[in-house]
N, C-alpha and C positions, 0 to 999 in steps of 0.2 A: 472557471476557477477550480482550482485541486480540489481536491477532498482531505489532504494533511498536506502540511509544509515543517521539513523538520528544524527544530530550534535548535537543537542541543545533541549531539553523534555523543552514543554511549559505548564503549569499545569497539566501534568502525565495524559493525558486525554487519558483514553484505550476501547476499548469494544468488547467484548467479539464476536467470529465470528467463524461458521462451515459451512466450505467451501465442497461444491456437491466434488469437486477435488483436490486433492495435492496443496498447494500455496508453493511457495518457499520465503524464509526468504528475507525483503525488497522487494518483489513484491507488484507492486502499484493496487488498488484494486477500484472500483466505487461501491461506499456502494447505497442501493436501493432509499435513499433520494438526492440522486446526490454529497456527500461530496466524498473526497479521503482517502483512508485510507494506511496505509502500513506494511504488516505482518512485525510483533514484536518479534517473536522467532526466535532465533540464526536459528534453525535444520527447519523451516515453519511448516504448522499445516497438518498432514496427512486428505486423504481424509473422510468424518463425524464424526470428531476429534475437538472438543472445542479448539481454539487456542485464542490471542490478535491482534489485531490491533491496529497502533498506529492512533488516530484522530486529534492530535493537536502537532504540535514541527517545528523544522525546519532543514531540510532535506537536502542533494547535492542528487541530481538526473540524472539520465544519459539523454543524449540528445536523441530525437529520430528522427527518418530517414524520418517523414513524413512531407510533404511540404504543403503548404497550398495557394490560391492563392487568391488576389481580389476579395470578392464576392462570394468566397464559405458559404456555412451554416454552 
């Protein structure tokens, strides 16, 4: 199962991205200027394989299992 699926493209904003390893289709991704991104291709982008990421829309995302408490960083 992805980790996002996007609902809603918010000005088609894409850019272009070759991943060191495999990404699989909707896996959420931390671009080097701290934004999030989420692979765009149905099939993900093989590993040093030009693929898309999406940069801008609006997404369902899967919840994750990690917990966070008062005062962490």
């Amino acid at each position: 199962m992805s980790e996002a699926a996007l609902i809603q493209e918010q000005g088609n904003l894409m850019q272009d991205y070759t991943p060191s390893s495999a990404v699989a289709s909707g896996e959420v991704l931390q671009l080097s200027d701290g934004r999030a991104a989420v692979v765009a291709s149905t099939n993900g982008i093989a590993a040093s394989k030009k693929g898309a990421l999406h940069t801008s829309g609006i997404f369902n995302a899967t919840k994750g299992t990690v917990a966070f408490a008062i005062g962490d960083p």
